[in-house]
ZASE-631984 format. One record per residue: z, x, y of N, C-alpha, C, CB in turn; chain; residue in three letters. Coordinates in pm, whole numbers, plus 32768, in hexadecimal, padded with zeros to 4 digits. Glycine has a CB too. Example, Ala and Ser with C-alpha at 12.3 -4.5 7.8 and 13.67 -1.06 7.14 Angstrom:
! ZASE-631984
830C, 8527, 7DC7, 830C, 84CE, 7E3E, 830C, 8528, 7EB6, 8389, 846B, 7E41, A, ala
82C4, 8505, 7F1F, 82CA, 8557, 7F96, 8313, 850A, 8003, 823C, 8580, 7FC4, A, ser
//
This chain:
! ZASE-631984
9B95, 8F8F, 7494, 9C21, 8F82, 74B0, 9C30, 8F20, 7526, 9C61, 900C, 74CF, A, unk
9C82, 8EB6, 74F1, 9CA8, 8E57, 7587, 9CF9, 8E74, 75DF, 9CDB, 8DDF, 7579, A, unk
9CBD, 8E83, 765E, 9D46, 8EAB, 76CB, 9D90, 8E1C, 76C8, 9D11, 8EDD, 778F, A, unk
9E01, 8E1C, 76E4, 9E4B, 8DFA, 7715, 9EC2, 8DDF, 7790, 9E45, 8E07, 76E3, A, unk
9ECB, 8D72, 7808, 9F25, 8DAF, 7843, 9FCA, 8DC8, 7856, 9EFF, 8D96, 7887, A, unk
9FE2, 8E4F, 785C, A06F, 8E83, 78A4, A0AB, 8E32, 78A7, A07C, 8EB6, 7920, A, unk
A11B, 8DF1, 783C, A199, 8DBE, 784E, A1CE, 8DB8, 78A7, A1DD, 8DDF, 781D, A, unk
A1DE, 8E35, 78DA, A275, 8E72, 7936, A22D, 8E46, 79B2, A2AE, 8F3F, 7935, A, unk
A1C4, 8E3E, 79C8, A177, 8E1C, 7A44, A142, 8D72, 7A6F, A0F5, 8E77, 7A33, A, unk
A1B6, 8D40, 79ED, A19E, 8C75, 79FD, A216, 8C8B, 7A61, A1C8, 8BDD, 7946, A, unk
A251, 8C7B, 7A5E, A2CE, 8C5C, 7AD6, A2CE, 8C67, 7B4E, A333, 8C9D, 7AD2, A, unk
A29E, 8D16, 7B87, A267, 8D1C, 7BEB, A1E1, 8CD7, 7C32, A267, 8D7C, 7BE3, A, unk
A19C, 8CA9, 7BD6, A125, 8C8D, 7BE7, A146, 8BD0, 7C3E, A0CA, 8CA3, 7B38, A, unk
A1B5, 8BA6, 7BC3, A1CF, 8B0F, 7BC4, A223, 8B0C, 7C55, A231, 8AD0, 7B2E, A, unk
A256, 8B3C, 7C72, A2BF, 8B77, 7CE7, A27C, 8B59, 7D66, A2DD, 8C25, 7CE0, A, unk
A1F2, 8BDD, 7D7A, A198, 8BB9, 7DBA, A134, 8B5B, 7E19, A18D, 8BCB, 7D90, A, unk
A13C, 8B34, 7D89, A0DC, 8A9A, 7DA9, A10D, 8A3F, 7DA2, A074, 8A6F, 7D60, A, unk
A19E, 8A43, 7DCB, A202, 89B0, 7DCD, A1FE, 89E4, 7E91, A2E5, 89B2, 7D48, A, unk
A225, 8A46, 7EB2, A237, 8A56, 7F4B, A1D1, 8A87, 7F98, A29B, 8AA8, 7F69, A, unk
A138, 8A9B, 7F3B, A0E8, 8A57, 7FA4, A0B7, 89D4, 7FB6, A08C, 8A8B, 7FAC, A, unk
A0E9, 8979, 7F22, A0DB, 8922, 7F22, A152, 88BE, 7F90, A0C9, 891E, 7EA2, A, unk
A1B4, 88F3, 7F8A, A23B, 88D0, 7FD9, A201, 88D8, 806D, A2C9, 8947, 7FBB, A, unk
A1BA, 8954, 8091, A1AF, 8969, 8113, A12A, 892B, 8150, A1B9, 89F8, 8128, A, unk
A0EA, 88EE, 80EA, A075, 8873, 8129, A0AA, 8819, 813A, A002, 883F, 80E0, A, unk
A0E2, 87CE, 8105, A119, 8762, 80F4, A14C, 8743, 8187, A17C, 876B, 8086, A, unk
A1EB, 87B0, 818B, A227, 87B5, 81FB, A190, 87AC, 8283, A292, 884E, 81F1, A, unk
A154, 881D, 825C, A0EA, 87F3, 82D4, A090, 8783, 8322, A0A4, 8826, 82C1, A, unk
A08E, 8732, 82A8, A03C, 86B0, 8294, A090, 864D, 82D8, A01F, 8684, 81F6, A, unk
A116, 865F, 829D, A19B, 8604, 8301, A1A8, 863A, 8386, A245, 8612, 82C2, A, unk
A198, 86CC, 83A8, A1B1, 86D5, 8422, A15E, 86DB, 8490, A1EA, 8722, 8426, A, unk
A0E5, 86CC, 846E, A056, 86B2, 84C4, A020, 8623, 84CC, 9FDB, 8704, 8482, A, unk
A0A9, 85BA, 8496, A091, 8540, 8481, 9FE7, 852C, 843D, A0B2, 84F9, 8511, A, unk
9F95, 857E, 83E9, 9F08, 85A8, 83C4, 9EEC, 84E0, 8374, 9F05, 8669, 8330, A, unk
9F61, 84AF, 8363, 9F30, 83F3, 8314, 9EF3, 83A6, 83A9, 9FFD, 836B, 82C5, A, unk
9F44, 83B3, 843D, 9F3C, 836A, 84C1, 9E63, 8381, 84CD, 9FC3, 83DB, 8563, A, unk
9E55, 840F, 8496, 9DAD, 8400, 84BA, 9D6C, 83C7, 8487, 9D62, 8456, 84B7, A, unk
9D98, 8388, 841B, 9D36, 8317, 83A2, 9D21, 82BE, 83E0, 9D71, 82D5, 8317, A, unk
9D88, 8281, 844A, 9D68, 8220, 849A, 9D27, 81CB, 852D, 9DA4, 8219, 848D, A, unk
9CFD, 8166, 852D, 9C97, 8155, 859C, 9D00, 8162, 8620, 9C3A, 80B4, 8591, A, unk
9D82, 814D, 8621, 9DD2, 816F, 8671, 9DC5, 81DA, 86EB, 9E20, 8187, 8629, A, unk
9DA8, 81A9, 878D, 9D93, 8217, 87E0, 9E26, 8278, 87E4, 9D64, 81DA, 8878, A, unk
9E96, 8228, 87F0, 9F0E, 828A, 87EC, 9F0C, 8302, 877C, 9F90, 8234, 87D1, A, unk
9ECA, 8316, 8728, 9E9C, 8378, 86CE, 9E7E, 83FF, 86FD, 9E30, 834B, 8694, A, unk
9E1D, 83D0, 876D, 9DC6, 843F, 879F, 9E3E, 8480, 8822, 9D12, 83F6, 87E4, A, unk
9E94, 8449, 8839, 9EF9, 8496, 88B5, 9F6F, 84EB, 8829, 9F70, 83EB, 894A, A, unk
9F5C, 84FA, 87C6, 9FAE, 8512, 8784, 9F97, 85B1, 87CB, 9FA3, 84E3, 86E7, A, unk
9F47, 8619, 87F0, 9F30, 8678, 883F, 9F4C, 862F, 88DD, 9E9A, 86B4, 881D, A, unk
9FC7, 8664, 890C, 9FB7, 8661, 89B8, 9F36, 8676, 89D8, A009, 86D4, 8A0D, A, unk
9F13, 86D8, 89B9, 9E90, 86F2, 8A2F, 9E60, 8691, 8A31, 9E1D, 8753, 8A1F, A, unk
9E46, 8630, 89F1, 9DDA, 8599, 89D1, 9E11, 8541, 8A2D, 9DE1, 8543, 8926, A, unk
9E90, 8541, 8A70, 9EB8, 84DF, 8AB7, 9E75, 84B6, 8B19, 9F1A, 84F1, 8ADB, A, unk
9E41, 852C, 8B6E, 9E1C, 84F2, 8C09, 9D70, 849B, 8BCE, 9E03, 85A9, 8CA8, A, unk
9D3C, 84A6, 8B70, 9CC0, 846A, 8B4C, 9CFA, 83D8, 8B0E, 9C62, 84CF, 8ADC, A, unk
9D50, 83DF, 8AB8, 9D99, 836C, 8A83, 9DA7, 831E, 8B28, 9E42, 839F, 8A25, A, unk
9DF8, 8343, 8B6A, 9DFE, 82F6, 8BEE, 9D9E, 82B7, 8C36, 9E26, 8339, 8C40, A, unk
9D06, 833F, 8C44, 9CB9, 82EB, 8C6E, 9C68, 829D, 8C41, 9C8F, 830D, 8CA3, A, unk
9C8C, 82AB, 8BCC, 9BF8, 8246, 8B91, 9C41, 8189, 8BA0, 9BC6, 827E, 8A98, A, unk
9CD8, 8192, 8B85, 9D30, 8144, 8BB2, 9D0E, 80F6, 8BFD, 9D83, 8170, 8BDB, A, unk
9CEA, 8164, 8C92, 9C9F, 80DE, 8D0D, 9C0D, 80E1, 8D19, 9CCE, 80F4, 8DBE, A, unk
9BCC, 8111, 8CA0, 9B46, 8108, 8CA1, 9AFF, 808A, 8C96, 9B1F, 814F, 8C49, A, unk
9A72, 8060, 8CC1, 9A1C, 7FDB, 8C57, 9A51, 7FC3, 8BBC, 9965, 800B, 8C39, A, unk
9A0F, 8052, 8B77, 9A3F, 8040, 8B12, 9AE6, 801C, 8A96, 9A08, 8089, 8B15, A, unk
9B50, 7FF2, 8B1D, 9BB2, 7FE2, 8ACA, 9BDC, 7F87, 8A77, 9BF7, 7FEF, 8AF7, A, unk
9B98, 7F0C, 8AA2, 9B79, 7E89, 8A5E, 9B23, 7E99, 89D9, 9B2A, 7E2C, 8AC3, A, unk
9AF3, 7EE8, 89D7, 9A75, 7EE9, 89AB, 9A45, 7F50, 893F, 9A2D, 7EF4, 8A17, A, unk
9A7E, 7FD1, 894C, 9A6F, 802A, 88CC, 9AF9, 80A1, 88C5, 99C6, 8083, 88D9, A, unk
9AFD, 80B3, 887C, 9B3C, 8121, 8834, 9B51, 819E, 883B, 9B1B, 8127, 87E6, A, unk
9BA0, 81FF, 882C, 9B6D, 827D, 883B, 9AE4, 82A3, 87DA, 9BE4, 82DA, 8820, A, unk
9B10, 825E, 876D, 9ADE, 824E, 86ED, 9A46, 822B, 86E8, 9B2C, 81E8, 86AA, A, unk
9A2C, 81CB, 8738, 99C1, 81AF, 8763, 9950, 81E4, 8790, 99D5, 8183, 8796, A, unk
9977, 8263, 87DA, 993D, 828C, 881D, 9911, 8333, 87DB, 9985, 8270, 8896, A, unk
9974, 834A, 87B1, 999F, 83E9, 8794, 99A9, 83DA, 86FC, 9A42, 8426, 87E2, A, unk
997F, 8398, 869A, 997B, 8392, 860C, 98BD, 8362, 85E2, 9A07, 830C, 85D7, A, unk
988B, 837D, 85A8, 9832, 835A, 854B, 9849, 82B7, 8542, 9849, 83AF, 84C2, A, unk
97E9, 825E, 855F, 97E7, 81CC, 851F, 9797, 81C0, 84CF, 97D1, 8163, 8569, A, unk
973A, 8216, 8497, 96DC, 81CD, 844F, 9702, 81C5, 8396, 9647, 821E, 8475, A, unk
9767, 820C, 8390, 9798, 81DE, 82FF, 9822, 8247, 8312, 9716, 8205, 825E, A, unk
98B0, 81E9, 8299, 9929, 823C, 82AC, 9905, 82B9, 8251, 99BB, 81EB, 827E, A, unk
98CC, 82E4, 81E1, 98CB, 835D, 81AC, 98BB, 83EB, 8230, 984A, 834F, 813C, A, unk
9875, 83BF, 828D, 9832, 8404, 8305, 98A3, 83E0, 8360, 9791, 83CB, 8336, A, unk
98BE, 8384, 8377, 9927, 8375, 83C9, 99A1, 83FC, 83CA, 9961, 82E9, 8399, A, unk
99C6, 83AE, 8331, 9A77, 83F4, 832C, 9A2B, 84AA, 831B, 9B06, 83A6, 8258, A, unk
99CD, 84C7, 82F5, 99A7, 8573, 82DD, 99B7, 8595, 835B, 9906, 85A8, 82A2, A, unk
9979, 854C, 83DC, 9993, 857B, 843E, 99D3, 8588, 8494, 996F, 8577, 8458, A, unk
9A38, 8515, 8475, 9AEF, 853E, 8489, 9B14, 859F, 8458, 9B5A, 84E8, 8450, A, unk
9B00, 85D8, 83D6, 9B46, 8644, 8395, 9B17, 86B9, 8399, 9B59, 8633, 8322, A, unk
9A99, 868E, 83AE, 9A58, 871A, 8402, 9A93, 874F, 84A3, 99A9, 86F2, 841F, A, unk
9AA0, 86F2, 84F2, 9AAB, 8702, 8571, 9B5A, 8726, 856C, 9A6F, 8675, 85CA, A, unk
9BAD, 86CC, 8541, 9C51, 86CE, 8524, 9C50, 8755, 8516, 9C99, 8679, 849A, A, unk
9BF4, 87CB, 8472, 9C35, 8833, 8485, 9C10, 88AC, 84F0, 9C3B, 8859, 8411, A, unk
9B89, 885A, 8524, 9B79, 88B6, 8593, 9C11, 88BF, 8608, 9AE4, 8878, 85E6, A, unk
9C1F, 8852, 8604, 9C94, 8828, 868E, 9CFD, 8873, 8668, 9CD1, 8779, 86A5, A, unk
9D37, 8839, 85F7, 9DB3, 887D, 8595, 9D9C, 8919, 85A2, 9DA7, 884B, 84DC, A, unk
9D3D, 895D, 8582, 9D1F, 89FD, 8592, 9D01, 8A33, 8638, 9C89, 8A20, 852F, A, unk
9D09, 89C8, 86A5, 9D21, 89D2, 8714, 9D87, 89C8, 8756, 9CEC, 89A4, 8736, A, unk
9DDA, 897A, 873A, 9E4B, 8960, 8758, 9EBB, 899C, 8755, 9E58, 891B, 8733, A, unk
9E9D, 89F0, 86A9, 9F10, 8A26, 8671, 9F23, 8AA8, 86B8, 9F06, 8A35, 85D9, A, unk
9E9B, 8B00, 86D8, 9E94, 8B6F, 873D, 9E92, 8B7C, 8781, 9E6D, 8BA6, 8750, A, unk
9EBA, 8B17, 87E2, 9ED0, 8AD3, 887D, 9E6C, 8B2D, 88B2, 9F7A, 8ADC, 88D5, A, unk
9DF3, 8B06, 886C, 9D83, 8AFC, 88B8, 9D46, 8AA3, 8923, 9D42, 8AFB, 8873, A, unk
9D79, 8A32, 8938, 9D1B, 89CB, 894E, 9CFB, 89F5, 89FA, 9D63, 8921, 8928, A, unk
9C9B, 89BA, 8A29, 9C54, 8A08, 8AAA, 9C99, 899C, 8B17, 9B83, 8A0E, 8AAA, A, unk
9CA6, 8986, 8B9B, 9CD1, 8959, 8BED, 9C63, 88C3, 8BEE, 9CDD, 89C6, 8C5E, A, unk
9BE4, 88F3, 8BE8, 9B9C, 8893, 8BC9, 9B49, 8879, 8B5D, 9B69, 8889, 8C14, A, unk
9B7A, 8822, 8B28, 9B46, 87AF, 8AA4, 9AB7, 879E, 8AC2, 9B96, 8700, 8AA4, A, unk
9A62, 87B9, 8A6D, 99D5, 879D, 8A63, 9970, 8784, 89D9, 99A7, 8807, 8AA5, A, unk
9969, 8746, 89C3, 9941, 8709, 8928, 98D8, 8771, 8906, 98FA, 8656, 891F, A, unk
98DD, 8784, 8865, 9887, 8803, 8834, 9807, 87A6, 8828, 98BE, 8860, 8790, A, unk
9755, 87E2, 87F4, 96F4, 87DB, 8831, 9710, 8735, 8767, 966A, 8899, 8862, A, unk
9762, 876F, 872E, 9761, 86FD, 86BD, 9781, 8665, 8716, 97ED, 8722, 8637, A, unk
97F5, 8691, 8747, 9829, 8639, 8793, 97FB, 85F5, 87CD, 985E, 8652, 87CB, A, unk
9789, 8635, 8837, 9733, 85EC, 889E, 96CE, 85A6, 8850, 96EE, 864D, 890C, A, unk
96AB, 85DE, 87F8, 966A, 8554, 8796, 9678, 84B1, 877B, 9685, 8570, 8723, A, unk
96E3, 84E9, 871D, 974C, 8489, 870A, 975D, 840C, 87A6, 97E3, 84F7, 86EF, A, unk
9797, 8467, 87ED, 97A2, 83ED, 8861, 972C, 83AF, 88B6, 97FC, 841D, 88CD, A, unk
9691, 8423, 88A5, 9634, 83B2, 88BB, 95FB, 8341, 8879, 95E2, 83DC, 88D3, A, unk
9608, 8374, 87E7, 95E8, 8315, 8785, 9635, 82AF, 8786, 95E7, 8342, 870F, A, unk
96B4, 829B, 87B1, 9700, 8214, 87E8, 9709, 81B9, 8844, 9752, 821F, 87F6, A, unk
96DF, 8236, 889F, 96B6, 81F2, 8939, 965B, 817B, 892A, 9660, 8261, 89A1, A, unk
95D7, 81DD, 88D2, 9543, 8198, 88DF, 9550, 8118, 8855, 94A6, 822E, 88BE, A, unk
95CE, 810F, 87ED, 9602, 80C2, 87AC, 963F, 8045, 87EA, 9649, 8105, 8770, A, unk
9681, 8058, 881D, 96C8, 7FE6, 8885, 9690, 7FC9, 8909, 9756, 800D, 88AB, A, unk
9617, 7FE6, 8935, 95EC, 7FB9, 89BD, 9552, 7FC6, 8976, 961F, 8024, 8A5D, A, unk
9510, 7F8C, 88F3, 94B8, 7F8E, 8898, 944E, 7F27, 8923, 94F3, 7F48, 87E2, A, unk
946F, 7E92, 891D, 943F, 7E60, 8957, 93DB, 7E91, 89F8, 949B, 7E1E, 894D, A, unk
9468, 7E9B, 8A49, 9440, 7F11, 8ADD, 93CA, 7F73, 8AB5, 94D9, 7F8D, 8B0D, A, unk
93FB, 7FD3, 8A38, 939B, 8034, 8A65, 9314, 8018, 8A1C, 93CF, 80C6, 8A4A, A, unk
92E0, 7FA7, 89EC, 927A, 7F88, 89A4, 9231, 7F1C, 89CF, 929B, 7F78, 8932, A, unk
9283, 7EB0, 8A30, 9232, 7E35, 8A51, 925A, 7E4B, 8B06, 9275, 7D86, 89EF, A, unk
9297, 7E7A, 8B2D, 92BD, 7E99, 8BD7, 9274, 7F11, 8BFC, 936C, 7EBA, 8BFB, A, unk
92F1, 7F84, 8BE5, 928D, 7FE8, 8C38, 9223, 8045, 8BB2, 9308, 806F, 8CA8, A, unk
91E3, 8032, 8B61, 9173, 804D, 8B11, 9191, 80EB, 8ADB, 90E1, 8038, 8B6C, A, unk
920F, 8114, 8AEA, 9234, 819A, 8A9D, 9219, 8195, 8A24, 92B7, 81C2, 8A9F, A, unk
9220, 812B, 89B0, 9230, 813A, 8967, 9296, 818C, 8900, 91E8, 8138, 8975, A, unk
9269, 81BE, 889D, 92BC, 8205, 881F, 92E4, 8266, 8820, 928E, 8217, 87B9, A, unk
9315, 82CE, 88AC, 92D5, 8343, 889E, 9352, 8380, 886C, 928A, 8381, 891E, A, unk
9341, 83E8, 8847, 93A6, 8457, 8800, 93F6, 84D8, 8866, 933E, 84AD, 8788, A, unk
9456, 84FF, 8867, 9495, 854A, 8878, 9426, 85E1, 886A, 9508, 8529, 8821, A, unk
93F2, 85F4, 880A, 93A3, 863F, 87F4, 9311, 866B, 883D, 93A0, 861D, 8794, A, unk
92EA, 85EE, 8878, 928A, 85E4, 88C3, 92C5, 861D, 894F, 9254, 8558, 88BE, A, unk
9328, 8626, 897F, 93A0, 863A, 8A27, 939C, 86DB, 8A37, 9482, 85FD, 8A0C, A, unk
9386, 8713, 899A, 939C, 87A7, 898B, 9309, 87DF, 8991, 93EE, 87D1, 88F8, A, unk
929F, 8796, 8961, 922F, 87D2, 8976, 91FA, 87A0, 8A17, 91CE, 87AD, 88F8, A, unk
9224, 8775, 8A7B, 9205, 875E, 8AD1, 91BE, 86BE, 8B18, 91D3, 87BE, 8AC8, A, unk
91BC, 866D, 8A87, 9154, 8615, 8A80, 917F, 85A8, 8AC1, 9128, 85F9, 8A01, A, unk
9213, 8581, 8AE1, 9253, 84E0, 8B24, 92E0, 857E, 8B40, 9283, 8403, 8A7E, A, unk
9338, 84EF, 8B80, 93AA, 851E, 8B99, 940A, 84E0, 8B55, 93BF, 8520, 8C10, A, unk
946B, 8520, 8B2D, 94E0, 84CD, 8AEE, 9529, 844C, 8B56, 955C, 8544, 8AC7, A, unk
9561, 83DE, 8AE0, 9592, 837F, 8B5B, 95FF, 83BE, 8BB1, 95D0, 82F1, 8B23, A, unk
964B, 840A, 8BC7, 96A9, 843A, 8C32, 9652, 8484, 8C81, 9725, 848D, 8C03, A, unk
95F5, 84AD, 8C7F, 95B0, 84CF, 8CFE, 95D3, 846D, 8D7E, 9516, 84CB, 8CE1, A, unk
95AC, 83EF, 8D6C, 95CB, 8396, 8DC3, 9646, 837D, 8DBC, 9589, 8332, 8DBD, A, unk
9667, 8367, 8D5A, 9716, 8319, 8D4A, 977F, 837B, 8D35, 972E, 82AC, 8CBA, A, unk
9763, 83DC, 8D62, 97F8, 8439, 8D81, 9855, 8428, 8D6A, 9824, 8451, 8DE1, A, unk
98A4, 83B9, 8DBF, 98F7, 8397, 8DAB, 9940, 8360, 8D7C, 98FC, 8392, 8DC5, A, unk
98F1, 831C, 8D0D, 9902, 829B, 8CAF, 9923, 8313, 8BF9, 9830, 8212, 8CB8, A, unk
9981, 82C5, 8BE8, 99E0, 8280, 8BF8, 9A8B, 82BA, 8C35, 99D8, 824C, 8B7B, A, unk
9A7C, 8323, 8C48, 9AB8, 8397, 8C5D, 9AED, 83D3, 8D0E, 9A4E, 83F0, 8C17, A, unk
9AC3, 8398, 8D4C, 9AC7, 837C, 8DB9, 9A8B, 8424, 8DCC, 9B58, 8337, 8DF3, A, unk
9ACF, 846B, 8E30, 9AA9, 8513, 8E65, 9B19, 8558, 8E5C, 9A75, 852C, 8F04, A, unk
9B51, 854E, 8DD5, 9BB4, 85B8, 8DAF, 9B77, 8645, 8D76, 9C0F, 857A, 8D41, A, unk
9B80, 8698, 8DAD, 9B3B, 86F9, 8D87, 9B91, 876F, 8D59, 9AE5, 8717, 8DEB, A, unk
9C30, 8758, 8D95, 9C5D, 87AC, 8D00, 9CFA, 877A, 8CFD, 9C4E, 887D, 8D07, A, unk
9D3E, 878F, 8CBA, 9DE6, 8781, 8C73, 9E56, 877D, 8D35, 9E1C, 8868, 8BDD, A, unk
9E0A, 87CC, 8D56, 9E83, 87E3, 8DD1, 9E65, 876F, 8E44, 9E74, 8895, 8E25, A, unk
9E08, 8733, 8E59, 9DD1, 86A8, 8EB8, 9E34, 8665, 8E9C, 9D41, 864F, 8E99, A, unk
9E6D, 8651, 8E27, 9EC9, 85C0, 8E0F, 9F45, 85E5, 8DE7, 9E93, 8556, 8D9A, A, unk
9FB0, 861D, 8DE8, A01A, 866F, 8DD7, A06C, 85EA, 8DBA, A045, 86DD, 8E57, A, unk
A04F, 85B2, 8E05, A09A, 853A, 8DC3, A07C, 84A0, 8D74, A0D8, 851B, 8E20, A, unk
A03A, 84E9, 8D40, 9FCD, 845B, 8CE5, A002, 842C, 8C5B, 9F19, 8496, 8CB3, A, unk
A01D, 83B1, 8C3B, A07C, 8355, 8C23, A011, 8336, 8B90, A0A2, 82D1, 8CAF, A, unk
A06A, 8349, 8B13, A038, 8316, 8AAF, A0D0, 82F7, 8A3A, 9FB9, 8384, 8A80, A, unk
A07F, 8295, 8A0C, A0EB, 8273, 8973, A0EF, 82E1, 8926, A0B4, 81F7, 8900, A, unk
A184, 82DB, 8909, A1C8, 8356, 88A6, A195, 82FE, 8811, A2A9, 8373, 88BE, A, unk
A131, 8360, 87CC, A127, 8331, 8736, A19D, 82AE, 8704, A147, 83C7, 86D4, A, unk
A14E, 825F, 86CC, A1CB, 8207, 867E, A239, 826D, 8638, A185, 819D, 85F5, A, unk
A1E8, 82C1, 85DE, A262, 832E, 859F, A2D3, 837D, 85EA, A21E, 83A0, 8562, A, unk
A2A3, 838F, 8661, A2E6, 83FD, 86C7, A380, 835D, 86BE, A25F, 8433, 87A7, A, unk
A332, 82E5, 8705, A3A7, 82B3, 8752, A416, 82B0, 86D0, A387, 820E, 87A6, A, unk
A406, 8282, 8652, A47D, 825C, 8601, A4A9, 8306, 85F4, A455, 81F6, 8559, A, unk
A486, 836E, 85F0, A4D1, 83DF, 8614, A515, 83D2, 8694, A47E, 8451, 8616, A, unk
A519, 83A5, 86FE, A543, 83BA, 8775, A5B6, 8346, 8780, A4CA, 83B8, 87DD, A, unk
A5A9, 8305, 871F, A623, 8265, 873B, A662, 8291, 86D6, A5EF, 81A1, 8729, A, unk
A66A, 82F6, 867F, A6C7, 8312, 8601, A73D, 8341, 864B, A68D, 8386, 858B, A, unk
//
């Protein structure tokens, strides 16, 4: 005998999955979730809390010179790249939303990867023909074996913000999306 499904239970069913479908959507528009596809630093202040780092990296070395993107994304291919935007986004997104986030910002142990493998990406030359560090890994910092590059460079690029309340008044661009809401 073939089951079949419940008539009476298409409508409700279709109903359903139009308003959770309705209520992603709306979410996707209201977390501006398209602004993170892009290499764009004003992206990353789309969370206040990001401002006072948005600021300093502003008057950092690196402002000429790299990205948030740069630094804090995967370069070695976009499949890896964008996963770890969307990996990290719903970490943030599931932080954010529970106004969890801690006074101080500190990159998870993925994270710190990620930004040595860029470091030692973009200063390739330095650490291979200058000071003889070579290749080393993020991974190697945890077993004790070298130190990660912010050992020395602390402060780079980030100056010594160490949490949300240092800069109370730290100055960043309102999303492109925010401003044509705000001139309507």
């Amino acid at each position: 005998m073939e089951k079949t499904f419940p008539q009476r239970l298409l409508l409700p069913l279709i109903l359903l999955l139009g308003c959770f479908t309705g209520l992603f959507l709306y979410l996707v528009y209201a977390s501006r979730a398209h602004s993170y596809l892009s290499h764009d630093p004003s992206a990353c202040v789309n969370c206040h809390i990001m401002t006072p780092y948005y600021q300093s990296w502003q008057k950092s070395s690196h402002y000429l010179h790299a990205q948030c993107n740069d630094c804090h994304v995967p370069q070695d291919n976009i499949v890896r790249g964008y996963a770890f935007k969307a990996k990290d986004g719903m970490y943030h997104a599931a932080v954010f939303t529970a106004r969890a986030e801690p006074q101080v910002i500190r990159p998870r142990n993925s994270s710190y990867t990620v930004i040595m493998e860029n470091c030692i990406r973009c200063h390739k030359e330095l650490n291979t023909d200058f000071v003889k560090t070579g290749m080393v890994k993020y991974s190697q910092v945890k077993e004790g074996k070298t130190v990660a590059c912010w050992h020395c460079h602390r402060d780079t690029p980030h100056g010594t913000i160490s949490n949300i309340a240092m800069s109370p008044n730290a100055i960043a661009p309102l999303p492109k999306l925010w401003n044509k809401k705000l001139s309507r």
